[in-house]
C-alpha positions as CSV (number, residue, x, y, z in Angstrom):
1,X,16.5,-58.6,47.2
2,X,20.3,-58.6,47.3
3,X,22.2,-58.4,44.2
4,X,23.2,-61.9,43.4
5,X,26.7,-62.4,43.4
6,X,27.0,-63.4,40.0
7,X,26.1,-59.6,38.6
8,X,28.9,-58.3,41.0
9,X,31.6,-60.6,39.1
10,X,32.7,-57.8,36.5
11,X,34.6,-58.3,33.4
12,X,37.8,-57.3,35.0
13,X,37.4,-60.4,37.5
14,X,36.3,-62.9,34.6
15,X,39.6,-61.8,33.2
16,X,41.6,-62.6,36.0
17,X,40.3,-65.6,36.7
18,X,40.8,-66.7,33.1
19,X,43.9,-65.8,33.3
20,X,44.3,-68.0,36.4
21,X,43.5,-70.9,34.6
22,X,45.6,-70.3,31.1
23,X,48.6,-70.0,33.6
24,X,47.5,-73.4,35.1
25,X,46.9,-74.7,31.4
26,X,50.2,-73.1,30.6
27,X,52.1,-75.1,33.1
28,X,50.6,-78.3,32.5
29,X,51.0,-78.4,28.5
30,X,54.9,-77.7,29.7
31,X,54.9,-80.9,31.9
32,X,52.8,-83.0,29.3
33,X,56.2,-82.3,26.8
34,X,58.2,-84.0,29.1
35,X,59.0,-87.7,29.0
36,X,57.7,-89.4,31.8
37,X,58.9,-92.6,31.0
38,X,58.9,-94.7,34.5
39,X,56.3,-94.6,37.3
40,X,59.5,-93.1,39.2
41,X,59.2,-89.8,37.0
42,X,55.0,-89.8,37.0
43,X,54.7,-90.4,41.0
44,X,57.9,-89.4,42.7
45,X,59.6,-86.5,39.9
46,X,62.9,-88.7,39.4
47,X,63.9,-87.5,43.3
48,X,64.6,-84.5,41.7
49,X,62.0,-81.8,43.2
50,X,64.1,-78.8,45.1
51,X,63.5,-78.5,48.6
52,X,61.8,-75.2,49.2
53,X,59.4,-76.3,46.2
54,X,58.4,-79.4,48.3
55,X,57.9,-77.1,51.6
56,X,55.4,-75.1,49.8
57,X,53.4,-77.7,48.6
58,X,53.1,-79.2,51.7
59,X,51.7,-76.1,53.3
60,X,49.2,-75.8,50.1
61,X,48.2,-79.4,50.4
62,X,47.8,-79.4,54.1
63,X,45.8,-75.4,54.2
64,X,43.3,-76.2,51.0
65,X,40.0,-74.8,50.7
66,X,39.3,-75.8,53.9
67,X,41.7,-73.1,55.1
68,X,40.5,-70.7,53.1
69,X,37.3,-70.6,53.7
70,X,37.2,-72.3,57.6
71,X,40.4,-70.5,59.2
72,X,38.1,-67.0,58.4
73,X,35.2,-68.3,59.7
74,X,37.3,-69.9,62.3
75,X,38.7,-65.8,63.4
76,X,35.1,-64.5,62.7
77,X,32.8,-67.4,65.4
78,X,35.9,-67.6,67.3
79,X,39.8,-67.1,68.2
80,X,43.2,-67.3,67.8
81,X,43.6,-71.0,69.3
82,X,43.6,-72.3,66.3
83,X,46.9,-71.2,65.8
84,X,48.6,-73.2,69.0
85,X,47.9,-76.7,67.2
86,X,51.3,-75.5,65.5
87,X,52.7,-76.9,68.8
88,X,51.8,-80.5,68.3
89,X,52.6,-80.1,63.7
90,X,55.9,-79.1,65.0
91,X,56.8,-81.9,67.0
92,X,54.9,-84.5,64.8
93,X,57.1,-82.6,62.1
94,X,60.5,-83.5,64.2
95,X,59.2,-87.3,64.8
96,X,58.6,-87.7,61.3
97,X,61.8,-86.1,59.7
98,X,63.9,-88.3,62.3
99,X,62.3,-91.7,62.3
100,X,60.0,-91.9,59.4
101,X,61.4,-90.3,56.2
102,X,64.9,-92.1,56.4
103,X,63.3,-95.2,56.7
104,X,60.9,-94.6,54.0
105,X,64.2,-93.9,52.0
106,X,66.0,-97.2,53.1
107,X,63.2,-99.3,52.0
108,X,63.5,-97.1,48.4
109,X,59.4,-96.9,48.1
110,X,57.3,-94.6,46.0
111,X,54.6,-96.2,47.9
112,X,55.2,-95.1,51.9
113,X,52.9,-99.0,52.5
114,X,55.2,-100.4,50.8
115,X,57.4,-100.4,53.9
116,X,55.3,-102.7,55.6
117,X,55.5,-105.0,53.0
118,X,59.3,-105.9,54.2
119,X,58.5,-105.0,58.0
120,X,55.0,-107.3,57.6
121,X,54.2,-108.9,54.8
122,X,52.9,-107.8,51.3
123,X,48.9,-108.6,53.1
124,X,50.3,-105.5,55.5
125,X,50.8,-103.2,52.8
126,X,47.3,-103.5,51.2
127,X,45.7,-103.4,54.1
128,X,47.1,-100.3,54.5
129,X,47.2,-99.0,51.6
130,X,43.4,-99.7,51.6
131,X,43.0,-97.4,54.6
132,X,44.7,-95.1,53.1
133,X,42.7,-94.6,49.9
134,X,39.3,-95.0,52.0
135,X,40.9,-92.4,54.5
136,X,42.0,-89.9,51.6
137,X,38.9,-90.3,49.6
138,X,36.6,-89.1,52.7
139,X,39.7,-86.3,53.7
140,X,39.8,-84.8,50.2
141,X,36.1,-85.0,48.8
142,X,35.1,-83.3,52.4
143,X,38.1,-80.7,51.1
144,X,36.7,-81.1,47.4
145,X,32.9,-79.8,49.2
146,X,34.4,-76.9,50.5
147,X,36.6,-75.8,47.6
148,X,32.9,-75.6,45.8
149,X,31.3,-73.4,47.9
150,X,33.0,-70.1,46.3
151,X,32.2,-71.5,42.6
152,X,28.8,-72.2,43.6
153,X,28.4,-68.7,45.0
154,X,30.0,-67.1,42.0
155,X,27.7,-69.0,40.1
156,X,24.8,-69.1,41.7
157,X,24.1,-66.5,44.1
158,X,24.4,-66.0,48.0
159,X,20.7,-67.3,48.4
160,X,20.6,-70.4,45.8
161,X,24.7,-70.9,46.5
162,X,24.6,-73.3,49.1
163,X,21.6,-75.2,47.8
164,X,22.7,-78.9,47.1
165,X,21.7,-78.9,43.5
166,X,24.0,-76.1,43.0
167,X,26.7,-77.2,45.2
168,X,26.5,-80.4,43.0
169,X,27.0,-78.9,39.9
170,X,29.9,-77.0,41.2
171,X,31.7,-80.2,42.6
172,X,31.3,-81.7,39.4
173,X,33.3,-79.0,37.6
174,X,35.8,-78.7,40.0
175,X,36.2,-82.6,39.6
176,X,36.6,-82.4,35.8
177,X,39.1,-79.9,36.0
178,X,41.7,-81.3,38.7
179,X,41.5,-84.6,37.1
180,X,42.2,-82.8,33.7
181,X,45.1,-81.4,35.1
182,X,46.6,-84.5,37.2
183,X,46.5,-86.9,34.7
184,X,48.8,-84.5,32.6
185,X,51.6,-83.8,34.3
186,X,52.0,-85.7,37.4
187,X,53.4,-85.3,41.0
188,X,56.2,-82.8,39.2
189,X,53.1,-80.4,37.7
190,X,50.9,-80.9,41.3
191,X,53.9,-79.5,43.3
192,X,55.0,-76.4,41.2
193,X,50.8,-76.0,40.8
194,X,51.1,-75.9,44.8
195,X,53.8,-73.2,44.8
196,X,51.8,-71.2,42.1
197,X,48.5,-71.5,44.1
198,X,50.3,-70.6,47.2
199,X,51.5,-67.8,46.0
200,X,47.9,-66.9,45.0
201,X,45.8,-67.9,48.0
202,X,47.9,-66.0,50.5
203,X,48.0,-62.7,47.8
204,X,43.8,-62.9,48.0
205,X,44.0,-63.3,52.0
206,X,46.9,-60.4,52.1
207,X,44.7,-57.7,49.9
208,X,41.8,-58.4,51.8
209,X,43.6,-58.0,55.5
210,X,44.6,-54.5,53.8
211,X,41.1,-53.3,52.6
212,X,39.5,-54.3,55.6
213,X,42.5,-52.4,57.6
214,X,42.3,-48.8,55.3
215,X,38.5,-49.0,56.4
216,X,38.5,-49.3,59.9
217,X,38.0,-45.7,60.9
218,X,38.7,-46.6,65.0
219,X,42.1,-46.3,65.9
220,X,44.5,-50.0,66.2
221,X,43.8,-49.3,69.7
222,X,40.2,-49.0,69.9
223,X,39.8,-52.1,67.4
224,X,42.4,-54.2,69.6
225,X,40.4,-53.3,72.7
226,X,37.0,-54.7,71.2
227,X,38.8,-57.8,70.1
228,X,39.9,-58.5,73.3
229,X,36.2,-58.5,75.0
230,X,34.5,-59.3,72.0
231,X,33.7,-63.0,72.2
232,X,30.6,-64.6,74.0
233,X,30.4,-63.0,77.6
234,X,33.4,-60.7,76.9
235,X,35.5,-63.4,76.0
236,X,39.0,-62.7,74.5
237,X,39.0,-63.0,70.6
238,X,42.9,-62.3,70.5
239,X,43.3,-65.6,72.6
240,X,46.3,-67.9,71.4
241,X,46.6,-70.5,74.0
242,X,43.6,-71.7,76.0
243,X,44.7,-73.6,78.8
244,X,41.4,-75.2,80.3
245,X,41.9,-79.2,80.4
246,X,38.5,-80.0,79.4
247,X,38.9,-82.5,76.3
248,X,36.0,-81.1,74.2
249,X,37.6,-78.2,73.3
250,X,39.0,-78.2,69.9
251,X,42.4,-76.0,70.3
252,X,42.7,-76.2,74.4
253,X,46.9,-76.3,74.8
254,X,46.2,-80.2,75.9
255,X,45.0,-80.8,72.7
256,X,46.9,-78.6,70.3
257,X,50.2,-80.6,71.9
258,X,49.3,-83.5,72.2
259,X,46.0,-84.3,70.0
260,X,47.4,-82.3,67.2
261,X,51.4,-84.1,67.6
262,X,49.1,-87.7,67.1
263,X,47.2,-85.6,63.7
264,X,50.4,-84.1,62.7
265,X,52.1,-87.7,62.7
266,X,49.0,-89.3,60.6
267,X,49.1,-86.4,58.0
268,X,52.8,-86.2,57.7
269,X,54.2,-89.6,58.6
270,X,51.1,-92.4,57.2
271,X,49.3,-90.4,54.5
272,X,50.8,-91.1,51.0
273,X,49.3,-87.7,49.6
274,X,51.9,-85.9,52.0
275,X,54.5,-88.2,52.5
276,X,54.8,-88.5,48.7
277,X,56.2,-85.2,48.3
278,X,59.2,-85.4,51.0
279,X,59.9,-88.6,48.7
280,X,60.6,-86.2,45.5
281,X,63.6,-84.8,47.6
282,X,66.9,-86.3,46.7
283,X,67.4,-88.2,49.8
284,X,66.2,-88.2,53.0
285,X,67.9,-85.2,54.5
286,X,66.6,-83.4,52.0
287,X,63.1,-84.7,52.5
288,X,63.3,-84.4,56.2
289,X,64.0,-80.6,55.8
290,X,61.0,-80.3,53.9
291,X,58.6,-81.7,55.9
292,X,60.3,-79.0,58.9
293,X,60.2,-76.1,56.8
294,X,56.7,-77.0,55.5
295,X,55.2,-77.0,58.7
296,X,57.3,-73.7,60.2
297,X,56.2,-72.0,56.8
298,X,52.3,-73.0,57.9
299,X,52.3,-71.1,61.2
300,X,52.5,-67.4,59.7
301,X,50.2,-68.8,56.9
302,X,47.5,-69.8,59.4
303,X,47.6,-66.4,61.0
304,X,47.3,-64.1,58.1
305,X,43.7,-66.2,57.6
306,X,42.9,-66.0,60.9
307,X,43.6,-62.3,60.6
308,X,41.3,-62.2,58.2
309,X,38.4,-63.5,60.4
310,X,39.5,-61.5,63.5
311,X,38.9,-58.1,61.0
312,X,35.3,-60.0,59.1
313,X,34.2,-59.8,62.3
314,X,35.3,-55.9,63.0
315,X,33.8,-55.2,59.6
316,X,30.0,-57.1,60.0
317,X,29.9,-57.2,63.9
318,X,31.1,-53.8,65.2
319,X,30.1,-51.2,62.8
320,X,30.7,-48.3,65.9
321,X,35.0,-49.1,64.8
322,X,33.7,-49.1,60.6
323,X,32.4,-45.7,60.8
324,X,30.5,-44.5,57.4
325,X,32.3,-47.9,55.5
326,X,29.6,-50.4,58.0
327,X,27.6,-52.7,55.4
328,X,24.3,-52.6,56.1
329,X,24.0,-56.3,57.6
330,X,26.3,-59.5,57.7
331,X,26.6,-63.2,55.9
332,X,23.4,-65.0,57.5
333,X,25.5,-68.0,56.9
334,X,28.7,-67.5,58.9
335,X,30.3,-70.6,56.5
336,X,30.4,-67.7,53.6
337,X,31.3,-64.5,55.6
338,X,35.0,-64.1,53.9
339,X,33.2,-65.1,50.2
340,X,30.9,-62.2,50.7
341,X,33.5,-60.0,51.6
342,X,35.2,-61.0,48.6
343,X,32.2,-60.6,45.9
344,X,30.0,-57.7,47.2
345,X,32.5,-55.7,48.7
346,X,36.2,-55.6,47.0
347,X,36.6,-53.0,43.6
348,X,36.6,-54.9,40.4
349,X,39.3,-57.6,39.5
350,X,40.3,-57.9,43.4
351,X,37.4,-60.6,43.5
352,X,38.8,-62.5,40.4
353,X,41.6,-62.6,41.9
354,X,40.4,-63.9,45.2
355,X,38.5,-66.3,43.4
356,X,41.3,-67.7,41.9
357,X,43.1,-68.4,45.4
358,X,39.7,-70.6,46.2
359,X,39.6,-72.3,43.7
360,X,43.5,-73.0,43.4
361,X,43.2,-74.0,47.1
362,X,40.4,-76.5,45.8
363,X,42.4,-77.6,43.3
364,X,45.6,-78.5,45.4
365,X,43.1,-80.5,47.3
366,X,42.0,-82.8,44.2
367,X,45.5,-82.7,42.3
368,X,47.6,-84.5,44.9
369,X,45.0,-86.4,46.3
370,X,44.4,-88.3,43.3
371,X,47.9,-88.4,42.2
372,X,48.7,-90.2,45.9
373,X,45.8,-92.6,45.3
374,X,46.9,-93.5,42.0
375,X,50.1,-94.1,42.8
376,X,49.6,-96.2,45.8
377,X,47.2,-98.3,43.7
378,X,49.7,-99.1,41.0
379,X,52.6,-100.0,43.7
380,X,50.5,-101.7,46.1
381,X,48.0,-103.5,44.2
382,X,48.5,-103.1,40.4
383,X,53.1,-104.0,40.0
384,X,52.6,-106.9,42.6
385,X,49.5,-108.5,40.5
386,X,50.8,-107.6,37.1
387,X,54.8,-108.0,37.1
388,X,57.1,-107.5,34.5
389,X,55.3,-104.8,32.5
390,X,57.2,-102.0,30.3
391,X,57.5,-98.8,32.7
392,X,54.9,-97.1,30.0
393,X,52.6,-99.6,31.3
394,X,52.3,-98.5,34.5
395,X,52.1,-94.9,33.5
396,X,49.3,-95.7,31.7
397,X,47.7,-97.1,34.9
398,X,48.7,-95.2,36.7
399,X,46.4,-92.3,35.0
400,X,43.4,-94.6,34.2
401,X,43.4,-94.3,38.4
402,X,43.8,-90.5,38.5
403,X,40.3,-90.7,36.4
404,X,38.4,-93.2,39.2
405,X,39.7,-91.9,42.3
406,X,39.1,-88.4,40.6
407,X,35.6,-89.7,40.8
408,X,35.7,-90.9,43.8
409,X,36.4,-88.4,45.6
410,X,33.9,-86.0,43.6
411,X,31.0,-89.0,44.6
412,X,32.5,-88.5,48.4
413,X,32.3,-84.4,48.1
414,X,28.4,-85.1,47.4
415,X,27.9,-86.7,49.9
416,X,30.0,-84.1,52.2
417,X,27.1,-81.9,50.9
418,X,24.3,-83.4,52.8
419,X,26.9,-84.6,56.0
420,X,28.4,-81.0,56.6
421,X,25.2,-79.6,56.8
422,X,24.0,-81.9,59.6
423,X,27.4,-80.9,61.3
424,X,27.1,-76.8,61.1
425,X,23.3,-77.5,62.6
426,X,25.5,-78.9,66.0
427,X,27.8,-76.0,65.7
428,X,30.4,-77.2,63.5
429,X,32.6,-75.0,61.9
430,X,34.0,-76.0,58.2
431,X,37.5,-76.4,59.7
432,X,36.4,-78.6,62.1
433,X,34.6,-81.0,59.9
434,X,37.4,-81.2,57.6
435,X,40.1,-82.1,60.3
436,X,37.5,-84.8,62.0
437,X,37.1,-86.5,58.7
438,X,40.8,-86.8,58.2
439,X,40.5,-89.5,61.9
440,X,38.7,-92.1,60.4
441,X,42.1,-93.2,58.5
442,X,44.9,-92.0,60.6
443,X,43.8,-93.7,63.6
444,X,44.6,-96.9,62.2
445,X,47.7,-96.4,60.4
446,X,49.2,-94.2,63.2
447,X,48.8,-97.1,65.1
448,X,50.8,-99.5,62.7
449,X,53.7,-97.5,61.6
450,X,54.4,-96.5,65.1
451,X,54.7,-100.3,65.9
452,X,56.0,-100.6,62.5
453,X,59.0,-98.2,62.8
454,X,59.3,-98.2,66.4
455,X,59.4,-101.8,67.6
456,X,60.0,-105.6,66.4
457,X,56.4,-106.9,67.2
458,X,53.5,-107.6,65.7
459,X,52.7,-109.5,62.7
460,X,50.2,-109.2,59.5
461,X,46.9,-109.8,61.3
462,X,47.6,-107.8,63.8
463,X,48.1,-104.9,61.2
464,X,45.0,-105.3,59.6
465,X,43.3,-106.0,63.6
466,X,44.6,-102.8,64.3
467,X,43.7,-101.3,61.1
468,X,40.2,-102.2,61.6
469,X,40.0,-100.6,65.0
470,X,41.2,-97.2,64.6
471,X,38.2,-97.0,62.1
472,X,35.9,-98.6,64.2
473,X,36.2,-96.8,67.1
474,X,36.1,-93.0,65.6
475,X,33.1,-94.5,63.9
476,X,31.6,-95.5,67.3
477,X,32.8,-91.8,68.7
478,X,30.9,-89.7,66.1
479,X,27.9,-88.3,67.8
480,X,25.9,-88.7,64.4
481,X,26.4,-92.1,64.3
482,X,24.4,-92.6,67.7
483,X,21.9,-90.3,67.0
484,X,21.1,-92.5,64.0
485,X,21.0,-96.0,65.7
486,X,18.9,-94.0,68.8
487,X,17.3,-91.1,67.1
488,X,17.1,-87.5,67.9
489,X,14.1,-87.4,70.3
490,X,16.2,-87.7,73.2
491,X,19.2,-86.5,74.9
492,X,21.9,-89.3,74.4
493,X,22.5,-91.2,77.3
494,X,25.4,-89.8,79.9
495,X,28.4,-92.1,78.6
496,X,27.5,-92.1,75.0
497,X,27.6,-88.4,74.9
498,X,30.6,-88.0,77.1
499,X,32.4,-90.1,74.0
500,X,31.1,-88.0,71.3
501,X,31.7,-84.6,73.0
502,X,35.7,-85.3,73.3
503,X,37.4,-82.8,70.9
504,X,38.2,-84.6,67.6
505,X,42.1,-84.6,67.9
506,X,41.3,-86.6,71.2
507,X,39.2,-89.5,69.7
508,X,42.2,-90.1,67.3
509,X,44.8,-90.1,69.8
510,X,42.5,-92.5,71.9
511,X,41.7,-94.6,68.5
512,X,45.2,-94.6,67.6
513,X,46.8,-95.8,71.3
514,X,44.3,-98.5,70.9
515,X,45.4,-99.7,67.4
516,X,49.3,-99.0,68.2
517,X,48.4,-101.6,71.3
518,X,46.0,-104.4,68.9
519,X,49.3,-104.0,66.5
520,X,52.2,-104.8,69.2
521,X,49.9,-107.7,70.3
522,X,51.7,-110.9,69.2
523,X,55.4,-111.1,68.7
524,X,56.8,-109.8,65.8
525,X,57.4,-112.9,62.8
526,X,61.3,-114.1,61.6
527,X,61.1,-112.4,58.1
């Protein structure tokens, strides 16, 4: 029976990864000592955050554990076309930094949905600010689930690991500890977090592309070679841009430019947990820059991970190039084939330190999320109810909803458990079921701020109209959803399945043209 994986965490890696933590602890007792007098300083840093600072968090926020763990995986089942969605982030990036941050920092929010409040009405803004915090608590906990799988390995074992009672258990802790650490400090601590954990997560992806590397004994040549006709029928694994048309491809270039530009827009341009650090910047040129430099800083990111995979799958799938290093067999779970690598087959305190680039990646995941939510629920729902409070007050509030949408979004990674699993049986990859949970949400507000930003109609039930339809028709698009109302006996039928096959990216650009044409319905009203 294999050694479980617990026995093969040494002393040395317990070390580092306590160490990991006392830094964290470190850097949030220094932010607790700071006054953080107004919701301004709690939620949005006093506009004081510097640029670069704000660049790397974005890239932390937007990798997570879902990079860590999927973009490997991602190299190992597949390619490098991954890598070409960068096409569409950068011109989302270049549509967001020209038309929506300056007008984010005209309207002087430290709520984005606030906006809509002066373009709409203040009905607008909760409605989408609802949306927002339903959207980002199925987004997160999905990257909450994945950013347990390591702790649940570690603590468990590669056969109990990824049994839900464990997984459970693991979620919970991961829970306790972000929301620990958020309610602290605030947006300030979350981004300098993000700039530590960067630093770690792409350390642990760096050391492993170099162990893997020194045991290759083929020649670059050879290992290129077998990359190159490696993939089902011979396919090539060093691929970067896949130019088939056919919409049900994930990464085809179609996609990547212009499914992925509709993504990048919802991420960058509607979803408070992003937008919320361009709004730390002193102004908006400032903030604009970092949303740029975030996304150029993501591309070289993405391809060390995918690196990684491209060499998992040298190391477990062609042991002919490994020589005398070959293991023995690989991960039978392909969702765990760079965790593996990490605890059964890197010297002592390399795996603590690896460990402690999951878990940070996890972390960064839970820390902003819940910051975001909060603060979107004291400006949107809380201030407008409750007026004329001291600034303390809404501190205060402001981390009594750190706490419940901590939860929340722990109850949501539970049931990401059980709803993943379903997925990898049809062939999803972790990746993939993070970014198609992210749709649900930015269909919807894509929709709205585009008609928001971008024209004078529309009026506030045509927001929440076009709200509502974004959500409901990804919700008709997921293939589980049908299978449910007509069961699994039988094929679904021809137009039902042609739907649900589209690649995810295009059933939110197809959501989202919908809602952008519910929200320009009516003439905009004389505010």
């Amino acid at each position: 029976m294999p050694q479980p994986l617990l026995a093969t965490f040494l002393p040395l890696d317990w070390g580092v990864l306590g160490g990991y933590f006392l830094l964290l602890a470190g850097t949030g007792y220094l932010f607790s000592r700071r006054e953080q007098q107004s919701t301004d300083d709690y939620f949005l840093a006093g506009r004081r955050m510097p640029m670069w600072a704000v660049a790397v968090s974005i890239v932390a926020t937007s990798m997570s554990a879902a990079s860590f763990v999927g973009v490997p995986q991602q190299g190992y089942t597949g390619d490098l076309t991954y890598l070409s969605t960068n096409l569409g982030m950068i011109i989302a990036a270049i549509v967001v930094a020209l038309v929506f941050i300056p007008a984010f920092y005209r309207a002087g929010v430290s709520s984005i949905y606030g906006l809509l409040a002066s373009r709409f009405s203040p009905a607008a803004m909760r409605a989408a600010s609802l949306a927002f915090l339903v959207g980002r608590v199925m987004a997160s906990g999905a990257r909450i689930y994945i950013g347990a799988i390591p702790l649940s390995l570690v603590l468990f074992g590669v056969e109990a690991g990824m049994q839900p009672q464990n997984l459970l258990i693991a979620i919970g802790v991961l829970t306790a500890v972000g929301i620990t650490y958020t309610f602290i400090g605030g947006i300030a601590s979350v981004i300098w977090t993000d700039v530590i954990q960067m630093g770690v997560l792409l350390s642990a992806a760096l050391i492993a592309i170099v162990v893997i590397t020194l045991r290759i004994e083929a020649p670059a040549g050879e290992v290129i070679g077998a990359l190159r006709s490696a993939g089902e029928a011979g396919t090539n694994k060093l691929t970067v841009l896949n130019t088939d048309p056919d919409p049900r491809l994930p990464f085809g270039l179609l996609t990547a430019t212009i499914g992925f530009a509709v993504m990048g827009i919802g991420s960058y341009g509607t979803d408070q947990d992003l937008v919320q650090r361009m709004l730390t910047c002193k102004d908006a040129k400032t903030g604009s820059r970092s949303v740029i430099a975030g996304i150029l800083l993501g591309v070289p990111s993405v391809l060390v991970f995918l690196v990684v995979g491209l060499l998992l799958f040298v190391y477990y799938q062609r042991p002919e190039l490994m020589g005398a290093a070959a293991p023995t067999e690989p991960p039978a779970d392909d969702r765990q084939v760079f965790l593996e690598f990490i605890l059964r087959e890197l010297p002592a305190g390399v795996p603590g330190l690896m460990m402690a680039g999951l878990f940070a990646a996890g972390l960064s995941s839970l820390n902003s999320a819940i910051n975001a939510m909060s603060s979107s629920m004291v400006s949107d729902f809380y201030r407008p109810a409750v007026p004329d409070r001291e600034a303390r007050h809404y501190v205060a509030v402001g981390r009594i909803g750190v706490v419940s949408f901590g939860l929340l979004l722990g109850a949501f990674a539970v049931l990401c458990v059980f709803w993943q699993a379903d997925s990898a049986e049809r062939g999803g990859t972790l990746l993939t079921f993070a970014l198609r949970v992210m749709t649900f949400a930015y269909s919807g507000l894509v929709g709205v701020f585009l008609a928001a930003l971008l024209t004078r109609r529309g009026n506030t039930a045509s927001v929440i109209a076009s709200l509502v339809t974004g959500f409901a028709l990804v919700l008709a698009m997921e293939e589980s959803v049908w299978i449910a109302i007509l069961g699994d006996d039988e094929p679904l039928p021809q137009g039902i399945e042609a739907v649900t096959s589209l690649a995810f990216a295009w059933k939110l650009t197809t959501a989202a043209a919908m809602s952008f044409a519910v929200a320009i319905a009516p003439r905009g009203e004389p505010r």
